[in-house]
C-alpha positions in Angstrom: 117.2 111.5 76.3 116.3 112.5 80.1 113.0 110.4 81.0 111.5 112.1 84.4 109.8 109.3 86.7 107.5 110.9 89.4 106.6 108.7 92.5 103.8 109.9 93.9 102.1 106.7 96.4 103.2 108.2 99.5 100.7 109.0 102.2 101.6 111.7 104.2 101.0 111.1 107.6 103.2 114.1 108.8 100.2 115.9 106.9 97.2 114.5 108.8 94.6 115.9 108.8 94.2 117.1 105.5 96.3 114.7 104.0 94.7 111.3 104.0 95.2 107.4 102.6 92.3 108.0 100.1 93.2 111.8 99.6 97.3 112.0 100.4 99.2 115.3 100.3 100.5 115.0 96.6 96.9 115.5 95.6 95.9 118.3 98.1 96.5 121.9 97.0 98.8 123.2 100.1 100.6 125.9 98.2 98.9 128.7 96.4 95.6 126.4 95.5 97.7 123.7 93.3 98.6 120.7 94.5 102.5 119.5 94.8 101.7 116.9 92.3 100.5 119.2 89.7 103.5 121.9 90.8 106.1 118.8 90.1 104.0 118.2 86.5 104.5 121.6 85.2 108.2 122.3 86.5 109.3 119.3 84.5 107.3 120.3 81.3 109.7 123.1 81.3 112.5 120.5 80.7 111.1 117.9 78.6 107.9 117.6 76.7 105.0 115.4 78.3 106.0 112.6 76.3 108.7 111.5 78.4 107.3 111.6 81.9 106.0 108.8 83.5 104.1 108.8 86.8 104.1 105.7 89.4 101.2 105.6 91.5 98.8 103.4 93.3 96.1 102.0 91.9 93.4 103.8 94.6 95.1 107.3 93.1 95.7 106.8 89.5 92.5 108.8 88.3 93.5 111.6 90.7 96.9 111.6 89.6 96.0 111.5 86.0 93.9 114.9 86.7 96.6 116.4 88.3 99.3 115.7 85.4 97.0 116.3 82.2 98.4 115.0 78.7 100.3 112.6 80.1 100.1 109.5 78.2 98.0 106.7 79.4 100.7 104.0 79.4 103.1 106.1 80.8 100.9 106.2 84.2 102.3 103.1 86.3 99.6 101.9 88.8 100.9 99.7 92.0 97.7 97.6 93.6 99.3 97.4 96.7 101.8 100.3 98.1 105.2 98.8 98.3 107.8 101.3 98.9 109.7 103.2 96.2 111.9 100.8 95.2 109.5 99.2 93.4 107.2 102.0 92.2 110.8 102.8 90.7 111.1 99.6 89.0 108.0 99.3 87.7 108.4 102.7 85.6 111.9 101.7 85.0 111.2 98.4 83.5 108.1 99.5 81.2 110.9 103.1 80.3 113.5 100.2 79.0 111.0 98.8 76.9 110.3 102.2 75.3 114.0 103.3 74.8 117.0 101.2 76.0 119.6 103.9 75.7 117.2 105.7 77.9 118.0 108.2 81.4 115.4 109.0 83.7 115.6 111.0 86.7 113.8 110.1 90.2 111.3 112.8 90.8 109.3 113.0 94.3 106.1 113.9 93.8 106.0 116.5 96.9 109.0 118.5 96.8 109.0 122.1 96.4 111.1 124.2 94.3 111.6 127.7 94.5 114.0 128.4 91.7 112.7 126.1 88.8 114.9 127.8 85.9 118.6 126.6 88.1 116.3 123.0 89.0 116.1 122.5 85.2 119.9 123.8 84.5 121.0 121.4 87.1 119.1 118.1 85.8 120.2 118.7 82.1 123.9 119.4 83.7 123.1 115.6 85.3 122.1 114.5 82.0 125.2 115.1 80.3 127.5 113.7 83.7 125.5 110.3 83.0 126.2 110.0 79.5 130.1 110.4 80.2 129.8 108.2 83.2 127.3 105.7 82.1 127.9 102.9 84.5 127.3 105.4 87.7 124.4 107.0 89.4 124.3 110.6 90.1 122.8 112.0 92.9 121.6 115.8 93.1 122.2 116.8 96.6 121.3 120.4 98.0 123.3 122.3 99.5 121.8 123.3 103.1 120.2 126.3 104.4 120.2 125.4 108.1 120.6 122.6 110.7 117.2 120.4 109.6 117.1 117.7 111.7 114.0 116.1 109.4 116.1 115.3 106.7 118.6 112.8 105.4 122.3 114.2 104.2 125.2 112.9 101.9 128.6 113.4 102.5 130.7 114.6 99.8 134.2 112.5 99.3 136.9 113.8 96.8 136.1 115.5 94.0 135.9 113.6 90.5 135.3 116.1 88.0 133.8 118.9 86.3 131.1 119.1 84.3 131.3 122.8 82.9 130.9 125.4 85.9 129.8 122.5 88.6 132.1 119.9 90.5 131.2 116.4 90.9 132.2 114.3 94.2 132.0 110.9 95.2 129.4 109.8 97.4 131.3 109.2 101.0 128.1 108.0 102.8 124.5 109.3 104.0 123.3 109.9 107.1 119.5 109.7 108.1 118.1 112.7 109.7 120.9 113.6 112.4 119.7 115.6 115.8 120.3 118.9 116.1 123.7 119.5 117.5 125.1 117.1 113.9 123.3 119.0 111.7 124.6 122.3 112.9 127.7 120.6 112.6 127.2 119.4 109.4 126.2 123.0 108.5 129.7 123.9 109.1 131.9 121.6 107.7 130.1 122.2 104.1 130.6 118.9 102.8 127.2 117.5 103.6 124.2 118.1 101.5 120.4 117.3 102.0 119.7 114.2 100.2 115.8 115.1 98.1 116.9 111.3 96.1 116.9 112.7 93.1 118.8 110.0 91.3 119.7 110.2 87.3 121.1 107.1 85.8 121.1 105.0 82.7 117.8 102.5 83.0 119.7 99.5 81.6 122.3 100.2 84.3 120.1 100.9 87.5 118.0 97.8 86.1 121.1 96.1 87.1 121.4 97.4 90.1 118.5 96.1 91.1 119.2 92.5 90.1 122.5 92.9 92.3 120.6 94.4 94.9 117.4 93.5 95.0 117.2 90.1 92.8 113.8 88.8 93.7 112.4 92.1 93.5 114.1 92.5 90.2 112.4 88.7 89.2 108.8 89.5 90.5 109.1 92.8 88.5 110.5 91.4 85.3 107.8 88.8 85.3 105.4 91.7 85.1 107.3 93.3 82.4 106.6 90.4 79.8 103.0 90.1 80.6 102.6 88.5 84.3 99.3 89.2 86.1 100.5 92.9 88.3 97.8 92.0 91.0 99.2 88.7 91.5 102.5 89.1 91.2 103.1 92.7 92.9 101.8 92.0 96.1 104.4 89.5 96.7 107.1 92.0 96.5 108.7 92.9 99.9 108.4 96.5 100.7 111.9 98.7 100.7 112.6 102.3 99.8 115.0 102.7 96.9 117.6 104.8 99.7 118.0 101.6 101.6 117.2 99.0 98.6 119.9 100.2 96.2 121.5 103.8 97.6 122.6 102.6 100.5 124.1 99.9 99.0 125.9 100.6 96.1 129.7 102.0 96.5 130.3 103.8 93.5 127.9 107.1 92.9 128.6 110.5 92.1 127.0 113.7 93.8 126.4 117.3 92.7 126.1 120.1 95.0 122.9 122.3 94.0 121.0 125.4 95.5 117.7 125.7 93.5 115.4 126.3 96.9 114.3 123.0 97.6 112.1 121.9 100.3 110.7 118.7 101.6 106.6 119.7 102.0 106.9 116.3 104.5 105.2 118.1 107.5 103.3 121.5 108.7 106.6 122.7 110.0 107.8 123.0 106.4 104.5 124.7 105.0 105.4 127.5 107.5 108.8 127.5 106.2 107.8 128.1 102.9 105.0 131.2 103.5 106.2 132.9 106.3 108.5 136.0 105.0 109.9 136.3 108.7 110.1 134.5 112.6 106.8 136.2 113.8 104.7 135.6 110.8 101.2 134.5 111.2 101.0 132.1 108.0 97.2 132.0 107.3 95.3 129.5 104.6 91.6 130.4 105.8 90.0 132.5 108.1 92.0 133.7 111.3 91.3 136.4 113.5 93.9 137.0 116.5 95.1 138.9 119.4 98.7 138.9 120.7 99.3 136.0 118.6 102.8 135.2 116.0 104.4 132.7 114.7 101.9 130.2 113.8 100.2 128.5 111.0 96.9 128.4 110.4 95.3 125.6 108.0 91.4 125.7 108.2 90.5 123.7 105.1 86.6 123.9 105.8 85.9 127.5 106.2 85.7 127.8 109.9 86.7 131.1 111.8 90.1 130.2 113.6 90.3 132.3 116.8 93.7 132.8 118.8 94.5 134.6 122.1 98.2 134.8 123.2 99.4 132.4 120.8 103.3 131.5 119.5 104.7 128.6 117.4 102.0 126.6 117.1 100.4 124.7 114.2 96.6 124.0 113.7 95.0 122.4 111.2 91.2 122.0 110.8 88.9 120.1 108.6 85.5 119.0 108.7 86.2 116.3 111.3 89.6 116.7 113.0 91.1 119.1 114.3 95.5 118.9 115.2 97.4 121.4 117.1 100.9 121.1 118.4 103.9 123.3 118.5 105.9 123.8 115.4 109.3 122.3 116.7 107.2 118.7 117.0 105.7 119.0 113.6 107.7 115.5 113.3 105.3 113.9 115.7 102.4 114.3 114.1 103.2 111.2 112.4 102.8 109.3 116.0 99.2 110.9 116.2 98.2 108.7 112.7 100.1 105.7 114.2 97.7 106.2 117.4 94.6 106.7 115.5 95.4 103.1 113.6 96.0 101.4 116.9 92.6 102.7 118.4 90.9 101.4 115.4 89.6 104.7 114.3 90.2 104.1 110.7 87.3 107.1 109.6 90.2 109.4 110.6 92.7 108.3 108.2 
């Protein structure tokens, strides 16, 4: 039975300044007035009933969350006190999933992705499924297969291929590469045996559990102790913060990959949103009010209702809200991230 664990505790920064710690991107509505969080609920209640989802959170978010995922069961809502990475938001949800069903597989779901095609998503997780069940002692990784040179993401490189599993092929896992520059990725473009790498992982629980106490031991010990009744806001906070790509990924030798094309996107910066709405290179994508002259190419995000006014405007991204306002061009929609990191060293914290 395919358990789907979401992980939504990131924060967003590449979002500022709508997305914010207390208010992060997973719970603000960026596409069509529904927020990624609530987009990710209801694509995966087309593959499994709400029973089987869990959610991992922070504690700050959890009633937010819960709003955005409704029927989800109360004890299948995982609250971390202190953010510490998605290795263990992973384990968390994995441990309190083994107690619920030990014969259990869950798939790794990121709580801000986008997916255009959501019937082949759901066609390619229960064709993961089944490759788990055969292969029991692997991980599986879904990797996509790319559209263009992004420089933003993370690949995997395809080795041999292992096997079939009806109409796909399923390769070994060569290695990953994080987020090449521009002249790899149009190389890796190419060569079509890279994918972009969205971690969406399926595996047994009992067996990833293991990984993680090969891997990550005291992480697996601080998480275990929680499991059979240890205070969380004691014990969590201790835990050393590690995502689970290089906690356990990019560790582990043996894993499996399948190619996919379901119209995935990373909604990590403004960049992407434009990506998404724009239906060609000149488009003015426009989410409030915007009046222009001689002006293409550029996103518009006023989030409190204020008249945005361009003259002689191309590429560029701007994003009001009540109190900020961020412009820069789209092909350094990366660097916003360096604006947040800024606003934290001059100690103006009302910001973030």
């Amino acid at each position: 039975m395919l358990y789907p664990i979401i992980i939504a505790g990131g924060q967003g920064t590449r979002l500022w300044p709508v997305s914010r710690r207390k208010s992060p991107k997973q719970i603000r509505p960026f596409l069509n007035g529904k927020t990624l969080l609530n987009k990710t609920y209801g694509r995966l209640l087309k593959i499994v009933p709400k029973e089987q989802i869990f959610l991992s959170t922070t504690k700050e978010l959890a009633d937010e969350a819960k709003r955005e995922t409704p029927g989800i069961l109360e004890e299948h809502v995982l609250s971390e006190p202190v953010r510490r990475d998605t290795a263990a938001a992973l384990g968390l949800a994995l441990f309190k999933l083994y107690k619920k069903d030990k014969d259990s597989v869950f798939v790794y779901i990121n709580a801000d992705n986008f997916v255009k095609n959501e019937d082949e998503y759901a066609r390619i997780l229960k064709s993961g499924e089944k490759v788990i069940e055969e292969n029991p002692h692997n991980v599986l990784l879904i990797g996509v297969r790319p559209e263009y040179p992004e420089t933003g993401y993370g690949y995997i490189k395809m080795g041999q291929k292992v096997q079939s599993a009806g109409s796909e092929a399923i390769y070994k896992v060569e290695k990953f590469v994080e987020k090449p520059d521009l002249a790899a990725a149009e190389k890796f473009l190419q060569e079509k045996n890279y994918l972009w790498n969205p971690t969406l992982i399926i595996a047994k629980t009992e067996y990833f559990l293991s990984l993680y106490e090969k891997h990550l031991p005291e992480m697996f010990e601080k998480l275990q102790e929680i499991n059979i009744g240890g205070e969380i806001d004691k014990i969590f906070p201790q835990i050393k913060s590690i995502s689970i790509d290089y906690g356990i990924l990019e560790k582990e030798k043996e894993m499996l990959v399948l190619p996919a094309d379901f119209g995935w996107a990373d909604i990590g910066h403004w960049r992407a949103v434009w990506d998404l709405l724009a239906t060609g290179g000149e488009d003015n994508v426009e989410i409030g009010k915007h009046i222009h002259i001689d002006s293409r190419g550029n996103l518009i995000y006023s989030s409190s209702g204020k008249l945005v006014a361009t003259v002689g405007l191309s590429n560029m991204l701007i994003v009001e809200t009540e109190d900020a306002i961020m412009m820069c061009p789209k092909d350094r929609a990366q660097e916003v991230k360096r604006l947040v990191k800024k606003l934290e060293e001059e100690g103006m914290e009302k910001y973030l």
